[in-house]
N, C-alpha and C positions, 0 to 999 in steps of 0.2 A: 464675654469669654466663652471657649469650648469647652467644657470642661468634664471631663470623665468621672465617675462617682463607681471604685470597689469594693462591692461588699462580701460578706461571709457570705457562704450557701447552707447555714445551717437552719436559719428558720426563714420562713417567707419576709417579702419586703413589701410593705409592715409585717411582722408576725399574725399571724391566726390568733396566737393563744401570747404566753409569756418570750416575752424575747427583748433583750435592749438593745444590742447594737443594730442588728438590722432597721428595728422602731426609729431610731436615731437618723440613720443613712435617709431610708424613706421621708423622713418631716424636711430634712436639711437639703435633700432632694429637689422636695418639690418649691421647697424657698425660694431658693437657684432661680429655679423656672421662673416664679411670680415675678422675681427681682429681674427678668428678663436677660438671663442669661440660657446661654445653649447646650444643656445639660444632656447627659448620655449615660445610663444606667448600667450596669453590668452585672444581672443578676438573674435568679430562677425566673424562670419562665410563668410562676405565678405571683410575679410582682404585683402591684397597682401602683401605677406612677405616671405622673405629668411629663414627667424626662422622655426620652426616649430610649427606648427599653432593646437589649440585647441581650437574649435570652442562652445563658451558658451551661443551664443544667435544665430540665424536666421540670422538678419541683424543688424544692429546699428540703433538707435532708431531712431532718428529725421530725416529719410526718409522713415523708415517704413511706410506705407498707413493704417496700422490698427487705427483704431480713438482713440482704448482705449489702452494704454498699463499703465504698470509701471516700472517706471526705478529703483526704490527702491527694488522691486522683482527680475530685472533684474538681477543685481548688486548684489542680496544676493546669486541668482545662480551660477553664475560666482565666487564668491569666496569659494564657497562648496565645487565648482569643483576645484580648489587652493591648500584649504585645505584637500583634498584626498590624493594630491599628494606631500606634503609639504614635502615629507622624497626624493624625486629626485632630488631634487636643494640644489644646494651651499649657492645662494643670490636667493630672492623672493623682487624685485623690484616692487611697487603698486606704481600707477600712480592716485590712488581713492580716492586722500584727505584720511580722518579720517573715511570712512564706515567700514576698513577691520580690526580696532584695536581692537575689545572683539573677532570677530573670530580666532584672532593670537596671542592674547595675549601671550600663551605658546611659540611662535617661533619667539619673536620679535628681537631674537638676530641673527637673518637670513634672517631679511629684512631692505629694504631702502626705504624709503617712500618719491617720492618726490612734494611738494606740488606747484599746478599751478595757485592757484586764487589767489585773496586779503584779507587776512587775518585781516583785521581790523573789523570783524564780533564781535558783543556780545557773542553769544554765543559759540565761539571757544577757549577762552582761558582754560577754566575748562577742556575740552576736551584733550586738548596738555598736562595739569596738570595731568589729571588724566592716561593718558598713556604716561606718560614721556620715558619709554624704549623704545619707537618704533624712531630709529635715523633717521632724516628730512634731507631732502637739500633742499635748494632754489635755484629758479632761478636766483634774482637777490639779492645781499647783503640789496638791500632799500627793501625786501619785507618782510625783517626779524622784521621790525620795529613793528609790533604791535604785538609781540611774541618774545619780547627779549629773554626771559627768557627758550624759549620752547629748544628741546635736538638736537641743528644743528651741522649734520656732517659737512657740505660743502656748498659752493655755486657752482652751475654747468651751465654757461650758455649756452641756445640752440644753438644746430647747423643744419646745415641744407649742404644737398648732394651739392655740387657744382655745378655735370655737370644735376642737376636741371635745372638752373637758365642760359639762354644764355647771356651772356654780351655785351652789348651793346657799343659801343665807342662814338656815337652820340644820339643828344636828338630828339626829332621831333617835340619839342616846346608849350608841353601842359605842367601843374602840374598832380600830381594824386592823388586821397584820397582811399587807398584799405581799408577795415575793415567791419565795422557793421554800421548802422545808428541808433544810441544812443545817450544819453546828454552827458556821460562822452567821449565819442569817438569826439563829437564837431565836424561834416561835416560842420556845421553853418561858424564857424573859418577859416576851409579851403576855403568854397564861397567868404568868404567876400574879403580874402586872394588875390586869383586868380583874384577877381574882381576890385579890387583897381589896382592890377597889369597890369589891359585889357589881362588876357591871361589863355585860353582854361582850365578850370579846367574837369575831367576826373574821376570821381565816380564808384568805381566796389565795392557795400558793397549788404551784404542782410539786411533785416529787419524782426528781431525776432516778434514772437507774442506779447510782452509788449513792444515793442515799434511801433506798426503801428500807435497806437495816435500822439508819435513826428515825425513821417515820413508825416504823411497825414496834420498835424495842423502850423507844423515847417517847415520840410526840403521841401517836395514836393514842396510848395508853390515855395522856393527862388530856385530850381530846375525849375520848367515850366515858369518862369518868367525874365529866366538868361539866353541870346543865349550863353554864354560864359559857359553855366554848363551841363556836356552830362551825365547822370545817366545810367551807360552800366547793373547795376545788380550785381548779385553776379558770382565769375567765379573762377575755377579750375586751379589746379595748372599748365595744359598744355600751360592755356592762360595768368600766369603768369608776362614770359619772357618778350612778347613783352608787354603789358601795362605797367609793371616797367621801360624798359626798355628805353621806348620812353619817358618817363616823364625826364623834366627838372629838377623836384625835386618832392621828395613823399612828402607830408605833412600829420604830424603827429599829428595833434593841441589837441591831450588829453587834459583831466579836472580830474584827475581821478590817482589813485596809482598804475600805470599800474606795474602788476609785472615781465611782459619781454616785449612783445611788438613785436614778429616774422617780421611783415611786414617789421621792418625797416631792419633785415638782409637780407630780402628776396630782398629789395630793392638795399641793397649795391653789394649781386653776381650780381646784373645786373652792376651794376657800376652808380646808379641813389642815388645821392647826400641826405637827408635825414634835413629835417626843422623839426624839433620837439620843443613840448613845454618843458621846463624843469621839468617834475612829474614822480614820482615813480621811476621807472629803466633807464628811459631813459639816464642820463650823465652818467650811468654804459656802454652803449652800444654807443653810436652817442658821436664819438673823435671831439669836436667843432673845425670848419677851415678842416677838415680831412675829415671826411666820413660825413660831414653836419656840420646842425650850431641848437645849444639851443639858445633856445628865452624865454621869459616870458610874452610877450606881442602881440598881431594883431599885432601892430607899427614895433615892431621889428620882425616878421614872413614876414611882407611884404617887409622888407629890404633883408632881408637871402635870401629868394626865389627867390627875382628878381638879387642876383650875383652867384646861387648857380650854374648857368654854366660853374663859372669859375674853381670851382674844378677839380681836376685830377680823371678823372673816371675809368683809370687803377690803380691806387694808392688805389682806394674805393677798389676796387674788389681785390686789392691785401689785404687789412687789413681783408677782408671778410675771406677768406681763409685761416687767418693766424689765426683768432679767435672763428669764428663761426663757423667751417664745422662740419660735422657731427664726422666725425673722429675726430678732437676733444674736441667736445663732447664726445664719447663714453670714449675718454681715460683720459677726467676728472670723468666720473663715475667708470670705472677699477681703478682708484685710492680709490675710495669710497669701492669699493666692496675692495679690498685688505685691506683695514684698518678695513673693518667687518670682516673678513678672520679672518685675525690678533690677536683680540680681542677676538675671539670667541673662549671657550676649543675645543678641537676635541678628540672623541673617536679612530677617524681612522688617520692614515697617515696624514699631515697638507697638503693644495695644492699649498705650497708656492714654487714651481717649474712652474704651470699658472697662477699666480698671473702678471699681467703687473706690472711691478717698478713704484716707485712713481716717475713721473716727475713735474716740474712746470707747472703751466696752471693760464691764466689771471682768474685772479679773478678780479582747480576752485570746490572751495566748488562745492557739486551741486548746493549751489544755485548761484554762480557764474562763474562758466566755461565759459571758450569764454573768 
């Protein structure tokens, strides 16, 4: 298949530092490719990708140094450039929430749209109503929830490259909290966690500009006043490995309808056990007693945590692989894109000869990304 791949232009493809949707786009990307299809990229100019790369902005925004930019102009350019070339592709995959639906309207039976935030916005429903032909996946089946009604083909959850991730067999006796420092993200949860337990809590998140008030008024504080709590920052995917790796367990303590949640796969290829609160996707992904344990409670996050050494860490890393890699990933989307194929009349020749077969597979707004 030819197939076009839309991303956001807000962090690089892969990201530099924190970033999920782009990470996502980038792995599922380059799948595509291995799987020997004819993939075409549409994104910052300092991508890294197998596909082939059509470079619609400079850099990706949120490391750009220019003080003023706009992401709304960005993102109109980039789909200009899209739509030029809409008659070269099969499937035209957008990764851009709802920006690209009055531009497509005419070609929405050639695209898949899949959405990465939390949809339980006010303003989003009329939106999915009023462009009902543009067909959705989600990530997780619980993110469907506030858009029952909206046109979903599939659920497709992320995957991510294996030999990424170095697996780990032993722990080196800290917890860790990877993400963002934010209310609904709860670092708070995880301190209190590690600290009732007496043991070495391990923080690698950044802090966006609308939340430095709860990082400097909240977290900092229980940070500089906690010899048991080391704040390393925000860190790339190369430093991954060993920070997951070494953790006795990630904790997860969301507040929040997280619609997938990466870290915690990222944390199973390592083979590091995963404590999560029960919200949004999570018991879609974290097999309780198996690759971690759901809680609903402190009480019960600080029981999990302090046995979650006992899990089998090659068992973790083996259900990793068997459900989250990239690969398949991409070949729950080749099922998506075949069922568009499918549906769709064709003037010429149908391409049900590269179509991959249907197999089984386990089943951010802008203003929400991340």
């Amino acid at each position: 298949m030819k197939i076009a791949q839309v991303t956001p232009l807000y962090e690089a493809v892969p990201p530099k530092l924190y970033g999920g949707t782009e990470r996502v786009v980038a792995h599922l990307t380059d799948a595509l490719v291995d799987l020997g299809h004819d993939v075409t990229l549409f994104a910052a100019a300092d991508a890294e990708t197998r596909a082939r790369l059509v470079p619609v902005r400079d850099q990706a925004i949120r490391l750009d140094p220019s003080p003023l930019k706009s992401d709304l102009a960005a993102h109109m350019t980039a789909l200009s450039e899209v739509l030029k070339r809409v008659d070269e592709f099969d499937v035209i995959h957008f990764h851009t929430d709802m920006v690209h639906f009055p531009f497509f309207a005419r070609h929405a039976d050639k695209t898949v749209t899949t959405l990465h935030g939390r949809l339980d916005l006010k303003d989003l429903a009329p939106v999915y109503e009023r462009w009902n032909e543009f067909g959705l996946v989600s990530i997780s089946d619980d993110q469907r929830r506030p858009l029952p009604l909206a046109n979903w083909k599939a659920t497709v959850h992320h995957g991510m490259p294996g030999e990424l991730y170095r697996f780990s067999p032993e722990a080196r006796g800290y917890l860790a909290f990877l993400g963002r420092i934010s209310p609904e993200k709860r670092p708070d949860r995880a301190i209190e966690v590690a600290t009732k337990l007496n043991k070495p809590l391990k923080i690698a998140a950044k802090v966006d500009a609308q939340d430095k008030v709860y990082w400097e008024t909240v977290i900092r504080p229980m940070v500089e006043n906690n010899p048991l709590v080391e704040f390393v920052g925000e860190i790339g995917d190369h430093q991954k490995s060993a920070f997951l790796g070494g953790a006795e367990a990630l904790l997860f303590p969301i507040d929040w309808p997280e619609p997938f949640g990466l870290v915690m796969i990222e944390a199973m290829a390592c083979g590091t056990p995963v404590v999560a609160f029960r919200c949004g996707s999570v018991p879609e992904i974290v097999e309780d007693g198996a690759t971690g344990y759901l809680v609903d409670t402190v009480e019960q996050a600080i029981a999990a945590a302090g046995r979650a050494h006992l899990l089998d860490r090659e068992a973790i890393r083996a259900r990793f692989d068997l459900r989250f890699s990239a690969t398949a990933m991409a070949r729950g989307y080749l099922d998506v894109y075949g069922d568009l194929l499918a549906r769709r009349p064709f003037a010429e020749e149908p391409l049900t000869d590269v179509v991959t077969p249907l197999r089984p597979r386990e089943g951010r707004s802008f203003a929400t990304l991340g």
